[in-house]
Every structure is written in C-alpha cells, then in structure tokens.
Steps between C-alpha positions, in 0.01 A plus 500: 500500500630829436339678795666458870184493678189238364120497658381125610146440505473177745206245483375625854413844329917667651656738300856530562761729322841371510815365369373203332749197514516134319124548325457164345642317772291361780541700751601889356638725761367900552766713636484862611109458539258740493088532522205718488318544859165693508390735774202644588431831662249506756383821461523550109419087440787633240695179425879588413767228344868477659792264361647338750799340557515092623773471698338690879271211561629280833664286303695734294502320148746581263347302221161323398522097365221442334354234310462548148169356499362732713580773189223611285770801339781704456531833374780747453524801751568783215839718659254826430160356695360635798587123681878610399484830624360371824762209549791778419354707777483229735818438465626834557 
C-alpha cells in the first residue's frame, strides 16, 4: 500500500486506523492504532467524534493481532484526509 496509515473495518462492526501488517496472512497485525469515539453533550445532545489513540487502556497495547477472518475491508488512509490530519496531531 502506498499510504502509512490503512482503516480496518472488523466483522464486529470496529473501525481501526493503523499500520496495517502481514494482510493475507492469518493473523495481520495493526500497529500505531487509532479509532473514532463518540460523545455526547448533555446539554446540547450535540454528539462530537475524537480519534483516539490505543495504547492508554490498562493493558497498554502496542499492537492489535487479529484474525483475518474477522476482516470485512481495508482501505487506504489518503496522507491529505481529515483521519491523517488527526493521527499527525495526535502525534504531536
């Protein structure tokens, strides 16, 4: 892929952006992971979209293994996007 960054679309309905690793293999690896988490304001009942960063969880994961079946697609993150602009902030 000519893109760093690649969105996964997981069977369980997941998004993940990330650095995808061995796709076509069994068990792909995401690094440097990244997904969409919704928030609702109570007083607005505005609902607002942050990228977040995997990695702060308990367990601190530095990667996701996932099985290949649970894949329904892969798409490119274009460098220029909005999901690239917000990953390059992130990691600011």
């Amino acid at each position: 892929m000519t893109t760093p960054y690649q969105a996964v679309l997981l069977s369980n309905g997941s998004a993940y952006f990330g650095k995808l690793e061995g796709l076509g293999t069994p068990w792909p690896v995401l690094k440097d992971v990244f997904y969409v988490q919704s928030a609702q304001n109570p007083e607005t009942k505005a609902v607002s979209n942050i990228l977040v960063k995997r990695g702060k969880e308990w367990h601190s994961p530095d990667r996701m293994i996932l099985n290949a079946n649970t894949i329904l697609f892969v798409e490119p993150v274009k460098p220029g996007s909005r999901v690239a602009e917000l990953i390059s902030q992130a990691k600011q």
